[in-house]
C-alpha positions as CSV (number, residue, x, y, z in Angstrom):
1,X,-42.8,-13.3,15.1
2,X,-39.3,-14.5,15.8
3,X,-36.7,-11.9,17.1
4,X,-34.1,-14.1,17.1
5,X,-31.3,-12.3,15.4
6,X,-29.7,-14.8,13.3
7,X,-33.6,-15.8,12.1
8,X,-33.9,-12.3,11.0
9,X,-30.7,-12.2,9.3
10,X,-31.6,-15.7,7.3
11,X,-34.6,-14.3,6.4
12,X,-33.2,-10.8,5.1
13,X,-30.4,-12.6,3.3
14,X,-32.7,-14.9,1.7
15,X,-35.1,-12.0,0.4
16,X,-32.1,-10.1,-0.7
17,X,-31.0,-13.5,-2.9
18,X,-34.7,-13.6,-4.1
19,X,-35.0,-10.1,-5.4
20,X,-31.4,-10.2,-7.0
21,X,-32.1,-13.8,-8.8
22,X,-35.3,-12.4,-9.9
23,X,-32.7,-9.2,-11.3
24,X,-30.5,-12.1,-12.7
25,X,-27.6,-12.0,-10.1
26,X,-26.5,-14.5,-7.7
27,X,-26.4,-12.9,-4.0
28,X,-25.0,-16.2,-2.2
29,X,-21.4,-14.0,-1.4
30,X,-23.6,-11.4,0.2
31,X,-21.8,-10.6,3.5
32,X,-24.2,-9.6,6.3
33,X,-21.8,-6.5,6.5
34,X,-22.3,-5.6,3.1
35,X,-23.6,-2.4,2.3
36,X,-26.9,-3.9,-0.4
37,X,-27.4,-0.8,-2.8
38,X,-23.4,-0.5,-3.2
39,X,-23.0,-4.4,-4.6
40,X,-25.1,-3.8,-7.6
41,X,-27.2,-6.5,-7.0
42,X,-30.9,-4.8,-6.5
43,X,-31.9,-2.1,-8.3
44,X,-33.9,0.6,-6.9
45,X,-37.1,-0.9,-7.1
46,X,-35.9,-3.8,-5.6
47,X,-34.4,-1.7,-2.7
48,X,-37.9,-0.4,-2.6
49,X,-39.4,-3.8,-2.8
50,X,-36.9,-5.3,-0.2
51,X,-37.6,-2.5,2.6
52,X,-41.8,-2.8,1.9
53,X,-40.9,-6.6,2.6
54,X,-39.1,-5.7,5.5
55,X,-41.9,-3.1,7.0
56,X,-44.7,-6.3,6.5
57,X,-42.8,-8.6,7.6
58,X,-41.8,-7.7,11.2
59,X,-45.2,-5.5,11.4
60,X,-42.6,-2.4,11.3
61,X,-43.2,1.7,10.3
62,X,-40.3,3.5,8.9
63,X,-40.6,6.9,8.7
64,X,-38.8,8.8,5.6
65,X,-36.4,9.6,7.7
66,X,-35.4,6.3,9.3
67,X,-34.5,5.1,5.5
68,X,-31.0,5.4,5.3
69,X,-27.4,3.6,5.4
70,X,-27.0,3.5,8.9
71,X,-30.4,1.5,9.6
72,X,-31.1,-0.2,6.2
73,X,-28.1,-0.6,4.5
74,X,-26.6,-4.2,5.3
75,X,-28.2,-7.2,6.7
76,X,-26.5,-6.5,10.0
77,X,-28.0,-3.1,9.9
78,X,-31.4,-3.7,9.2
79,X,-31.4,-6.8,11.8
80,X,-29.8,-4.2,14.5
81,X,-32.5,-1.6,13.5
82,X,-35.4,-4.1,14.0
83,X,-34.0,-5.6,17.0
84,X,-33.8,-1.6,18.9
85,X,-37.2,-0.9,17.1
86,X,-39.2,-4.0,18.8
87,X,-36.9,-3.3,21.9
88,X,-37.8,-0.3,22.5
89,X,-41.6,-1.5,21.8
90,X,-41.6,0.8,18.5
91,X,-43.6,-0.9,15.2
């Protein structure tokens, strides 16, 4: 698995343009800053879809809890969340 954080944030940002063209939007402006379920462009199963993603592809748990704003809501985010998780030798 690669940690390296601009890998993760490619790969992030290209789901996130997969699940909104599949939706019928074009994510290609999506800032890495930008907070995802505030730009319209996934709906909430896609939210869902994009964090199960997420959990599979970086052999990650989230608990209930975990899901939020702060460590899910923008590219940066979730790539910052990932990074501490493996850090701190969390899955």
């Amino acid at each position: 698995m690669d940690l390296n954080p601009d890998a993760i944030r490619q790969a992030i940002r290209d789901k996130v343009m997969e699940l909104a063209r599949n939706l019928g939007y074009d994510a290609s402006g999506l800032q890495d800053d930008d907070i995802i379920p505030a730009t319209g462009l996934l709906d909430s199963a896609a939210i869902l879809e994009l964090v199960v993603w997420y959990e599979g592809a970086y052999d990650l748990s989230i608990a209930q809890e975990e899901i939020n704003i702060d460590n899910l809501g923008s590219v940066n985010a979730m790539t910052g969340f990932l990074l501490q998780r493996k850090a701190a030798g969390g899955g």
